[in-house]
Backbone as a printed PyTorch tensor [residue, N CA C, xyz], in Angstrom:
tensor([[[ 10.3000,  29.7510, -18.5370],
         [ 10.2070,  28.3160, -18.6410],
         [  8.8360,  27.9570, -19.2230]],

        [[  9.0960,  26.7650, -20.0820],
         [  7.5340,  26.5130, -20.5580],
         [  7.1520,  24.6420, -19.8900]],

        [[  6.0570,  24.7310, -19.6250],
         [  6.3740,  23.0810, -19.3780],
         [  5.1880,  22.6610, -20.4110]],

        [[  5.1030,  21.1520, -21.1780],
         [  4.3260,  20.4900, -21.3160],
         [  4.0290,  19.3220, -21.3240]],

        [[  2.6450,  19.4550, -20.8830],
         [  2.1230,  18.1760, -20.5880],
         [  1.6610,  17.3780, -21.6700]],

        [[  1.6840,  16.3160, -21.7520],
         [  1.4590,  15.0410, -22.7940],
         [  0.6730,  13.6270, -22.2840]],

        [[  0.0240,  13.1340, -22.9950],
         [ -0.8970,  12.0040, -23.0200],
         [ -1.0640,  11.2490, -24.3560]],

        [[ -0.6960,   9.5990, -23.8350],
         [ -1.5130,   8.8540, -24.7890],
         [ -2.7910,   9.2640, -25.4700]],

        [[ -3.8180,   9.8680, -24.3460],
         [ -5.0570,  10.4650, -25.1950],
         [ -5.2270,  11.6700, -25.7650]],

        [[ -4.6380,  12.2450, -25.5680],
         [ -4.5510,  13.3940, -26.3580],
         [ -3.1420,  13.8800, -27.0160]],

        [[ -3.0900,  15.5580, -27.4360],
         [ -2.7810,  16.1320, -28.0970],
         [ -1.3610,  16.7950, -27.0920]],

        [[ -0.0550,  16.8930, -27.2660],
         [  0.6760,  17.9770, -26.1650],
         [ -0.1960,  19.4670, -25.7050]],

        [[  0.6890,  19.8290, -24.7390],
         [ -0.0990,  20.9380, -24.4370],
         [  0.9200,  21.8090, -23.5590]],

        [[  1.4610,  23.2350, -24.0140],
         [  2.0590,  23.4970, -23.4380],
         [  1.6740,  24.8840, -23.2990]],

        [[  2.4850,  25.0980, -22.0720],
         [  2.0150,  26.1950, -21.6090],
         [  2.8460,  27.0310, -20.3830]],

        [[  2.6850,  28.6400, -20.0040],
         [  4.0070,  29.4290, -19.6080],
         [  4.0740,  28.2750, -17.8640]],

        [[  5.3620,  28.2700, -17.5010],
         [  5.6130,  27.3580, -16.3170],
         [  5.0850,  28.1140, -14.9460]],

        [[  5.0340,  29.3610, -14.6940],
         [  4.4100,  29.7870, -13.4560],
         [  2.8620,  29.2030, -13.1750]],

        [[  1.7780,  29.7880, -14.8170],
         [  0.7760,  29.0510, -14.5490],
         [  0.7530,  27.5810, -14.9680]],

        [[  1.5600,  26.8260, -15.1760],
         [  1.5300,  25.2990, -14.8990],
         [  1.6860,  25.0730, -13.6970]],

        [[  2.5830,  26.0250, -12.8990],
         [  3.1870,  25.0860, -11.2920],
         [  1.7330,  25.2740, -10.6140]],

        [[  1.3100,  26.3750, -10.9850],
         [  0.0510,  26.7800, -10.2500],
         [ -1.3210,  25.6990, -10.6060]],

        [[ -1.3100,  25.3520, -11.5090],
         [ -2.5100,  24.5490, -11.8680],
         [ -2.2080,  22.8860, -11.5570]],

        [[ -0.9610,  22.9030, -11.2870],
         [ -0.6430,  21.4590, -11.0400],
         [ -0.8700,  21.4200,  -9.4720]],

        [[ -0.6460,  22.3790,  -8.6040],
         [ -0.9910,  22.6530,  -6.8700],
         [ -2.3670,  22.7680,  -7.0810]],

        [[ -3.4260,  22.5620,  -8.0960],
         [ -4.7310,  23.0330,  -7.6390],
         [ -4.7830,  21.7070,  -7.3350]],

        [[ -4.8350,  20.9530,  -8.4810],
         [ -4.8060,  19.2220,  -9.1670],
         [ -4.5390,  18.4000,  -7.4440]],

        [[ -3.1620,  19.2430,  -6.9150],
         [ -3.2870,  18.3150,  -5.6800],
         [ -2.0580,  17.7370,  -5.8230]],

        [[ -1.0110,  18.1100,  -6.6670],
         [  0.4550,  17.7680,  -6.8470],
         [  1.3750,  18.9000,  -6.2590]],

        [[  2.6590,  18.3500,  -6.2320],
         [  3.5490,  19.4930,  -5.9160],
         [  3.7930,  20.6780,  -6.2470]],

        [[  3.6590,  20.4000,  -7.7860],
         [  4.3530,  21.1600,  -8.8590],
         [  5.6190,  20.9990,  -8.7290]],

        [[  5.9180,  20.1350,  -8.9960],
         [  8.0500,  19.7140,  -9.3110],
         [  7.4590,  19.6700, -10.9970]],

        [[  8.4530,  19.9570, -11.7160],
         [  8.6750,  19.9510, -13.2800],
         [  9.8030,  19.2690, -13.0960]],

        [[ 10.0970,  17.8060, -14.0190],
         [  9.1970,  17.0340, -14.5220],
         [  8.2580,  16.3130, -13.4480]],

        [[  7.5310,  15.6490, -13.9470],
         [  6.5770,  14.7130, -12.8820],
         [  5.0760,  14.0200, -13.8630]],

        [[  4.6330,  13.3760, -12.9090],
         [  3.7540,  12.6070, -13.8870],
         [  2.5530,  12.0630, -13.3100]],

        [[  1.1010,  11.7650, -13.5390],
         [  0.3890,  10.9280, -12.7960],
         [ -0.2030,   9.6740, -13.3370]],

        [[ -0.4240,   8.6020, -12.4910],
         [ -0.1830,   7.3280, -12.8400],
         [ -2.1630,   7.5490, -13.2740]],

        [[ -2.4420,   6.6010, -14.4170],
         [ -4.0270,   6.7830, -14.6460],
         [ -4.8760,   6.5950, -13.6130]],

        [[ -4.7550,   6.0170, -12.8370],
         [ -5.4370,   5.7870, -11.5040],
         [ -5.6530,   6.7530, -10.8300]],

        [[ -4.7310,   8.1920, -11.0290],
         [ -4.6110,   9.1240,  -9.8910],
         [ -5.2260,  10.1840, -10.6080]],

        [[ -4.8910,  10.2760, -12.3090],
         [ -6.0240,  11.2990, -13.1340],
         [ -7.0920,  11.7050, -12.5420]],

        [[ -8.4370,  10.9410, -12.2240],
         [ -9.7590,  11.2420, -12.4190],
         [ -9.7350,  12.1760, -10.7480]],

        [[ -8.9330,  12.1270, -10.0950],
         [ -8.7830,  12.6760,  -8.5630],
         [ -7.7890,  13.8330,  -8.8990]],

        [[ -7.2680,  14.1640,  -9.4560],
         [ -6.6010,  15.4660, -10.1410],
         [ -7.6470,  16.2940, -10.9040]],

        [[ -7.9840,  15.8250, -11.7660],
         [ -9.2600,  16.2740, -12.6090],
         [-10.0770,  17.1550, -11.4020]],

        [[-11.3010,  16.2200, -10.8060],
         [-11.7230,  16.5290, -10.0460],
         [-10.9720,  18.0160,  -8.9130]],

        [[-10.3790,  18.1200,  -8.5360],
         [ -8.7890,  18.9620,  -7.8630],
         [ -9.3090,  19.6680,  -9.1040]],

        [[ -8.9850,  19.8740,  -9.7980],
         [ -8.6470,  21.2440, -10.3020],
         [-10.2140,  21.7190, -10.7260]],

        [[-11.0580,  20.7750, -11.4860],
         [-12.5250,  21.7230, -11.7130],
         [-12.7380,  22.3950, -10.4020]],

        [[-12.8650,  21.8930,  -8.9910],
         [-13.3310,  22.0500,  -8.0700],
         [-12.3700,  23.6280,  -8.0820]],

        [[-11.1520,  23.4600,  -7.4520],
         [-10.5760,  24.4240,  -7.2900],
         [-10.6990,  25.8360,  -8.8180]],

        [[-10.6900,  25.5830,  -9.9010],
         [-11.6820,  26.5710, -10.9090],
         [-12.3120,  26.9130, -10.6650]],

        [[-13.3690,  26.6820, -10.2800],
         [-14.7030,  26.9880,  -9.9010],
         [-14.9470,  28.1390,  -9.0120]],

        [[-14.3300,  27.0990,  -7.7170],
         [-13.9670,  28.4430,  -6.9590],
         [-13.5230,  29.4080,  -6.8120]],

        [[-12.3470,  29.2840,  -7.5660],
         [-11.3800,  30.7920,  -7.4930],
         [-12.3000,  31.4690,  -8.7590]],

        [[-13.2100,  31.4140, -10.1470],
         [-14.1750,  31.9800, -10.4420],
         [-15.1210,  32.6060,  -9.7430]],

        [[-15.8440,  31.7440,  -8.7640],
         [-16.6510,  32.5160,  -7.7830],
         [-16.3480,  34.1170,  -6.9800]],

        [[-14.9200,  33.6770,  -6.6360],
         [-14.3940,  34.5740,  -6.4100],
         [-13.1500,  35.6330,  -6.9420]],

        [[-13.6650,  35.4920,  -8.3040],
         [-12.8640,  36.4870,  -8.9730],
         [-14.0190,  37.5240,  -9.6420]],

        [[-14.9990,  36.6890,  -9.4860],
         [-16.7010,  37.1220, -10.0110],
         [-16.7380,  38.2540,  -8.7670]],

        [[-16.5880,  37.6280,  -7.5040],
         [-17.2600,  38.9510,  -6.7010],
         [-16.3670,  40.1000,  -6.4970]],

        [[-15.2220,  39.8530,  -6.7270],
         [-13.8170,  41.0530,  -6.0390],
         [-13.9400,  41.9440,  -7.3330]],

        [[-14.5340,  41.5930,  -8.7880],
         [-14.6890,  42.1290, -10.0960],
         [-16.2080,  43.0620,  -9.7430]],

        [[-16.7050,  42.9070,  -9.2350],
         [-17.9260,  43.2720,  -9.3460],
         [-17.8550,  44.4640,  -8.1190]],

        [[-16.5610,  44.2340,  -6.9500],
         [-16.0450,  45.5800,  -5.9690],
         [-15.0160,  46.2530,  -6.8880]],

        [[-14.8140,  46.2020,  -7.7030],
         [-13.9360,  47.1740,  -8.6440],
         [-14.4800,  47.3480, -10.0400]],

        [[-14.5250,  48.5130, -10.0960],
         [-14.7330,  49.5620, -11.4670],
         [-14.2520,  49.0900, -12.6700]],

        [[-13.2460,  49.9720, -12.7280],
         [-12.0430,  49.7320, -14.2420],
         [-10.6040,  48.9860, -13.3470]],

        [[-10.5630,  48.0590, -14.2850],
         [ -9.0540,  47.1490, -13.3690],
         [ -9.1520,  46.9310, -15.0470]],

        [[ -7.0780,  46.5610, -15.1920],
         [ -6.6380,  45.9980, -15.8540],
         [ -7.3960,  44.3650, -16.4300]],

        [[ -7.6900,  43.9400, -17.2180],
         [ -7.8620,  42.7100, -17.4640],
         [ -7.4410,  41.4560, -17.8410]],

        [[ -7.1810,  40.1380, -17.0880],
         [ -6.4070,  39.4100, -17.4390],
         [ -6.9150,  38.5890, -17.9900]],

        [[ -5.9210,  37.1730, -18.1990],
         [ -6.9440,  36.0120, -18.5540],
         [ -6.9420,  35.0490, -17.4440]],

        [[ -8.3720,  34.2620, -17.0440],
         [ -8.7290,  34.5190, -16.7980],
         [ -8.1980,  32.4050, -16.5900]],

        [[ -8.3710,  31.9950, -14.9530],
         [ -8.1430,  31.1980, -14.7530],
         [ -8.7550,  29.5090, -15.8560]],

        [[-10.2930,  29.4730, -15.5890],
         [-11.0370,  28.6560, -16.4520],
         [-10.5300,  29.0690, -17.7530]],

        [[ -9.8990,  29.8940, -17.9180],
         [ -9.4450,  30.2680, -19.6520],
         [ -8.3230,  29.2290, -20.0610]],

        [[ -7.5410,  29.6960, -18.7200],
         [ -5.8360,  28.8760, -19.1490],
         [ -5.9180,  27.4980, -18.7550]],

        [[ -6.8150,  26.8170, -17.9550],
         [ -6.6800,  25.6130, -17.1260],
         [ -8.0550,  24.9970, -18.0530]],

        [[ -8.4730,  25.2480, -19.5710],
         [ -8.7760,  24.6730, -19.9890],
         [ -8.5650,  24.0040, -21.0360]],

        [[ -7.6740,  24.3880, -21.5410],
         [ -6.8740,  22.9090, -22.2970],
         [ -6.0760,  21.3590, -21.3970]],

        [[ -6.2420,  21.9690, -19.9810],
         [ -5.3660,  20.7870, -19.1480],
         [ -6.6170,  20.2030, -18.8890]],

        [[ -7.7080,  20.6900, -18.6610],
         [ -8.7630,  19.9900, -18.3470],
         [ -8.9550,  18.9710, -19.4360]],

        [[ -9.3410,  19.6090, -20.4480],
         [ -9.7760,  18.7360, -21.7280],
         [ -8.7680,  17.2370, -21.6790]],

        [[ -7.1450,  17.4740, -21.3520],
         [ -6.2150,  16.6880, -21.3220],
         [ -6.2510,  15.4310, -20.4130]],

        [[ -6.9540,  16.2880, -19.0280],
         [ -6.9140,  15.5500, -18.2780],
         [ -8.2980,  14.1150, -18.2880]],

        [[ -9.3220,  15.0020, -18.6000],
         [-10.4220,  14.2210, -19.5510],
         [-10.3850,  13.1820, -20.1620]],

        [[ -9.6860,  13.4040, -21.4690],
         [ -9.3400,  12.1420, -22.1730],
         [ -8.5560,  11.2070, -21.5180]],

        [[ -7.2350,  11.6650, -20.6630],
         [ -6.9040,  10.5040, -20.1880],
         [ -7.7540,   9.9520, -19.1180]],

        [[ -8.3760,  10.1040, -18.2040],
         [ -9.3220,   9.7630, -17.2860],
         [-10.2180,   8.6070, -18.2180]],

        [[-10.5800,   8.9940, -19.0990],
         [-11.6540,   8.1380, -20.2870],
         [-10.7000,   7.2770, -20.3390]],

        [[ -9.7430,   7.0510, -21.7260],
         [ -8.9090,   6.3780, -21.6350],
         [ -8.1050,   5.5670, -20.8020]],

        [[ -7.5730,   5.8220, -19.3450],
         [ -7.0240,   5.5090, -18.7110],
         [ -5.5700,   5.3410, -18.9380]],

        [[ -4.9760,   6.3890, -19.2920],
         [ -3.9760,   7.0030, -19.2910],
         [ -2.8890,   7.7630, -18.4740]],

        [[ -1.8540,   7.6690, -18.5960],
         [ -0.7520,   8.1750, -17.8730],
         [ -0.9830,   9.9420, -18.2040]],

        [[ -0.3930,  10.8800, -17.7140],
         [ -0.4200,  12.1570, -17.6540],
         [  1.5010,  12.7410, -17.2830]],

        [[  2.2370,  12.7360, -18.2200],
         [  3.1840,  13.4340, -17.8830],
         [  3.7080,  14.8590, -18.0300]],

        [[  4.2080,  15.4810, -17.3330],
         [  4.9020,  16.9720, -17.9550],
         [  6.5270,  17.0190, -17.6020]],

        [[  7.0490,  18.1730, -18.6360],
         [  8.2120,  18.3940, -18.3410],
         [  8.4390,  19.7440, -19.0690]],

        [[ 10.0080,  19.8980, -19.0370],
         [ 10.1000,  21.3770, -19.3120],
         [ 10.6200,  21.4430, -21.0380]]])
């Protein structure tokens, strides 16, 4: 499944649906596909997910640094930064935020 998200202020953005459901539970939503947030509720999603980035960096920094050679993935702040940017503009703007599949 792919879902994407769309905004008056920006550009679509899509991306594989496991890490969408996952980045939409950081944000502080369900993760139901479709669904949407009203502009008012953006800048408190936003917030939700840098916060929650951050952290799970912190700690992907130290569990990397107790292991040697591990497979390498990509890498949370990697994938949850085009939703950021998304979520950004609409926050500026004051914009709606929807996704679907």
């Amino acid at each position: 499944m792919l879902v994407t998200f769309s905004s008056k202020a920006w550009a679509d953005i899509t991306m594989f649906g496991d890490v969408a459901i996952h980045l939409l539970k950081l944000m502080g939503h369900s993760g139901t596909v479709p669904g949407a947030l009203l502009a008012e509720d953006v800048p408190e999603a936003l917030a939700n997910l840098k916060t929650a980035v951050e952290t799970e960096k912190a700690a992907q920094t130290q569990s990397e640094q107790d292991k040697d050679s591990e497979e390498k993935k990509v890498e949370l702040d990697v994938r949850a930064y085009p939703l950021i940017e998304l979520l950004t503009a609409a926050a500026k703007e004051h914009c709606d935020v929807m996704w679907d599949r």
